[in-house]
C-alpha positions in Angstrom: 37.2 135.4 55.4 37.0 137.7 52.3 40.7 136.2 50.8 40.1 133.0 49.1 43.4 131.3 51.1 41.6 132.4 54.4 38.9 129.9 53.7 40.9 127.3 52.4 43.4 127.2 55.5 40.3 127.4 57.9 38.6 124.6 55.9 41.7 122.3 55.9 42.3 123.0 59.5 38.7 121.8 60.2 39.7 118.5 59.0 43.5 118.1 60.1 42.6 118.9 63.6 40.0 116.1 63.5 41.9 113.4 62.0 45.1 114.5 64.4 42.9 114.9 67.5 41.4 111.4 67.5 44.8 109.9 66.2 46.3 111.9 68.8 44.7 109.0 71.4 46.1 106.5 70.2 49.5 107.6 69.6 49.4 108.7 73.8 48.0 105.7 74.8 50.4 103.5 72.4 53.0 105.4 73.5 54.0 106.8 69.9 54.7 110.3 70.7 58.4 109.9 69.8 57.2 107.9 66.6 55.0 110.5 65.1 57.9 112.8 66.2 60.5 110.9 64.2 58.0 110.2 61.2 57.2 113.8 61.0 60.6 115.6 60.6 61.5 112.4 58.3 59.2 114.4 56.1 62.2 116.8 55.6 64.0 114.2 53.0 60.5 113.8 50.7 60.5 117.6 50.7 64.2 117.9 49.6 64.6 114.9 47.2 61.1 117.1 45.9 62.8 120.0 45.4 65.9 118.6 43.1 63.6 116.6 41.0 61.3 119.7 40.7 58.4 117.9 42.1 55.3 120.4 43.4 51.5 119.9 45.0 50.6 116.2 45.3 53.3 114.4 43.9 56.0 116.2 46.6 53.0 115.1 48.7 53.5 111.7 48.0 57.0 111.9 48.0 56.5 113.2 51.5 55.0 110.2 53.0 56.9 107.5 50.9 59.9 109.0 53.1 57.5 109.5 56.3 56.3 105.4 55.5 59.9 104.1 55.0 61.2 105.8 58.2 57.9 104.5 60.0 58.2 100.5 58.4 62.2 101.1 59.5 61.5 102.0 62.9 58.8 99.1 63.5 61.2 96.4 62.0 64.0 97.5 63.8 62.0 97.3 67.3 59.5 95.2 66.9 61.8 92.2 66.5 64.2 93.6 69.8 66.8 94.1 67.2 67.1 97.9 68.9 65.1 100.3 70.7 62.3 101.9 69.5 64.1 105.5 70.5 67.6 104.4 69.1 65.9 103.1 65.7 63.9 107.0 65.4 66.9 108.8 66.6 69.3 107.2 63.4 66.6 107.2 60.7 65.4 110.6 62.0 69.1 112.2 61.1 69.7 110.3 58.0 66.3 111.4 56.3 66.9 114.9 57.7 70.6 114.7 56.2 69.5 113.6 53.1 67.0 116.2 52.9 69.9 119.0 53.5 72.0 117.4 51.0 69.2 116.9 48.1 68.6 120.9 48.7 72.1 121.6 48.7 73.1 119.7 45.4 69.9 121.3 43.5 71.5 124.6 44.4 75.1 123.6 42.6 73.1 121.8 39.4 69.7 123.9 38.9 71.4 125.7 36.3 73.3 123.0 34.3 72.4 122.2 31.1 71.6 118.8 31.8 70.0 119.5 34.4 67.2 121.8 32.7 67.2 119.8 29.9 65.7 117.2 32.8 64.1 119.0 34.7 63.5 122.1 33.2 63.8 125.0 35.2 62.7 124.8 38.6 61.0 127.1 41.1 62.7 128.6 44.1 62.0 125.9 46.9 59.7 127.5 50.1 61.3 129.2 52.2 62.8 127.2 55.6 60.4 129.2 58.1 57.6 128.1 55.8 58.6 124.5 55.5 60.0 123.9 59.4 56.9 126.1 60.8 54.3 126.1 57.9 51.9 129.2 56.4 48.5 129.8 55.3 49.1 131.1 52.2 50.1 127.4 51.0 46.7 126.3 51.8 45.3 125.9 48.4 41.7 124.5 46.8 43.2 121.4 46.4 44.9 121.0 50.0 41.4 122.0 51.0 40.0 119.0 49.8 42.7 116.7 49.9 42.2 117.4 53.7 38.7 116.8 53.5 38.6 113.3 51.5 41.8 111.5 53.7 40.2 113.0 56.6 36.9 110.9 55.6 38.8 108.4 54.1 40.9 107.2 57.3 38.4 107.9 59.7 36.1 105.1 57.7 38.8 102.8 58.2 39.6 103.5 62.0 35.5 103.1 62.3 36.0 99.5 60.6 38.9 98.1 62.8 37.9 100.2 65.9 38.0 97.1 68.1 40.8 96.0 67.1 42.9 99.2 66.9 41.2 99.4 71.3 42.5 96.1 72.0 45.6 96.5 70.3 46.1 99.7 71.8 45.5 98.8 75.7 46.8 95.5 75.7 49.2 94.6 72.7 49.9 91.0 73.7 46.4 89.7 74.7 44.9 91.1 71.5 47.4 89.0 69.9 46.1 85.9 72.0 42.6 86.8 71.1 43.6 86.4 67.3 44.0 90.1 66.7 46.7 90.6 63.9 48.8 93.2 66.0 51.6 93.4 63.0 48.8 94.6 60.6 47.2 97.3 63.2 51.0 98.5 63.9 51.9 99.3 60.4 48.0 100.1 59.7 48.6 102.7 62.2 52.0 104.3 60.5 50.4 104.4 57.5 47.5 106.2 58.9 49.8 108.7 61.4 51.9 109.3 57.8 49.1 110.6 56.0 48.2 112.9 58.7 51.3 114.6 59.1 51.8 115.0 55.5 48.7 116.8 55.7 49.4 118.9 58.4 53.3 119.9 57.2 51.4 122.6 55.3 49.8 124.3 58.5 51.8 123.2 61.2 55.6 122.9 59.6 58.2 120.1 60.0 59.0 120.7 63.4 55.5 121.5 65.3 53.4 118.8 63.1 54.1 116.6 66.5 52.3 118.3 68.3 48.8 118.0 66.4 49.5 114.2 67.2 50.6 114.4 71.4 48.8 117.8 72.9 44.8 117.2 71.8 45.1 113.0 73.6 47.0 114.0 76.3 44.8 117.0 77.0 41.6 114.5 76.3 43.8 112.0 78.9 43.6 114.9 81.4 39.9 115.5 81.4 38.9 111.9 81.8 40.0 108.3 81.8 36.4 107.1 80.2 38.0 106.4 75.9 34.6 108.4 74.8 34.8 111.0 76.4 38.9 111.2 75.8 38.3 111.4 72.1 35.5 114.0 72.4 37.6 116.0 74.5 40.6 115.2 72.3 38.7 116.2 69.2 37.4 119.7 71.3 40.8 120.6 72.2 42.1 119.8 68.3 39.6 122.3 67.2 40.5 125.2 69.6 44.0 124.5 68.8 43.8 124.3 65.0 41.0 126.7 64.4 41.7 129.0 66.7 45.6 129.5 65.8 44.9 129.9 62.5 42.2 133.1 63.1 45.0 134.3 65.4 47.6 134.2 62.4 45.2 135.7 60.1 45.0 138.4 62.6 48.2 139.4 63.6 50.9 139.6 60.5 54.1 138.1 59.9 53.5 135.2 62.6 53.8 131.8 61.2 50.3 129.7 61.4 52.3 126.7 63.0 53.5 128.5 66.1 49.7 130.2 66.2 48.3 126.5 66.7 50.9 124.4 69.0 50.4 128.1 71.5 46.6 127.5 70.9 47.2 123.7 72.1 49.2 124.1 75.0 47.3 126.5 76.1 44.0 124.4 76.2 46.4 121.4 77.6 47.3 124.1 80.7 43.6 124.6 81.3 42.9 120.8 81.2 46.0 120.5 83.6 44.1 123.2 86.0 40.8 121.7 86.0 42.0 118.2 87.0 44.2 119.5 89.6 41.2 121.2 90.9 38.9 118.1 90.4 41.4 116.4 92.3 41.4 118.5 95.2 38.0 118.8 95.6 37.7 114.8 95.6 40.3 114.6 98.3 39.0 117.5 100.1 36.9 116.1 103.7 33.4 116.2 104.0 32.1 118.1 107.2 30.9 115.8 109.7 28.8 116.3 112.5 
């Protein structure tokens, strides 16, 4: 905790593994796993189209998500309106942002050095490294991550507070909220929104491919514990914590392991014990009571 970075990453994983734990409910009750999955390594294309246009801290941020959003918006108008399957729809926009991402890298290694190009541009930094990007680092975690984390963590917890009711209905019972006048198009895309902002936070700790998990491991663990929504979303947000703040203390103590791997081991391992203890719960329930 003496190295500036350390406090930054431990700060911004404080406030990831909050907003992902409690989203984490709704995207295992809703059924989005595959979603967030899809949205997530969408990310990839934001982060190449970035690096050709030279693009660094919040603006490749919000490059990130414009191509995290777009894939999410193309995914829910594709399925929504049964034109194909929600896992058909992330499977082809999945690829094609992760394509383009390859090929935006790819062409800024031919042009980085034409003239045109750095009379543009100008010349560009080397990109991060592909361990960093697919499986993220705590050196990246900078002041303004830190807080970045900390005011979008605030930010869309205020507004899942303010449609709380109707983001419950919408997400047990999609077509009677509709009947009861809830707006079930609005929550949807309210929800994308909401899951893109989290994962583009997260990239930095968790990478491309492992940000998933901050949105699955903490619900489904909460989902294990206990059926009663309160209680799944303190034990969501408890095992989020573990996960995130425990992985990254373990990659600050043992070098050359990437933070991502660190927290989705830290996760799975608290989803194993969750397993245990309602497999034990279970047998004691079941197990007869001695009569005389």
């Amino acid at each position: 905790m003496h190295f500036e970075f350390a406090r930054h990453a431990l700060v911004t994983a404080v406030a990831v593994g909050t907003l992902c734990s409690l989203l984490s409910v709704v995207v295992v009750l809703k059924r989005m796993a595959f979603v967030g999955h899809g949205v997530s390594h969408a990310g990839f294309g934001g982060i190449g189209t970035a690096i050709l246009l030279g693009l660094a801290g919040w603006s490749q941020n919000l490059l990130i998500m414009i191509f995290c959003l777009a894939t999410g918006i193309g995914v829910g108008v594709l399925s929504r309106r049964r034109r194909l399957e929600p896992d058909s729809a992330i499977g082809i926009l999945l690829v094609m942002a992760m394509a383009w991402g390859v090929f935006m890298t790819d062409l800024w290694r031919q042009i980085r050095f034409e003239p045109w190009y750095v009379e543009i541009f100008g010349v560009t930094p080397n990109p991060p490294s592909w361990e960093m990007m697919l499986f993220g680092s705590l050196f990246s975690a900078s002041a303004v991550d830190m807080w970045q984390a900390i005011i979008a963590t605030v930010v869309i917890l205020g507004i899942c507070v303010a449609f709380f009711k109707e983001i419950v209905f919408f997400t047990f019972d999609e077509k009677a909220s509709r009947v009861f006048g809830v707006r079930t198009g609005l929550i949807y895309y309210l929800l994308l929104v909401l899951l893109s902002v989290a994962i583009v936070l997260s990239i930095r700790m968790a990478g491309l491919l492992l940000v998933s998990a901050l949105l699955v491991i903490p619900g489904a663990t909460g989902l294990m514990i206990s059926r009663k929504l309160s209680q799944v979303l303190l034990w969501s947000w408890i095992s989020g914590m573990i996960g995130m703040v425990g992985g990254v203390l373990l990659a600050l103590q043992v070098d050359r392991i990437s933070s991502g791997p660190c927290i989705v081991g830290m996760l799975g391992l608290t989803f194993v014990l969750a397993w245990v203890v309602s497999k034990v719960r279970l047998r004691m329930s079941q197990k007869p009571l001695n009569t005389p």
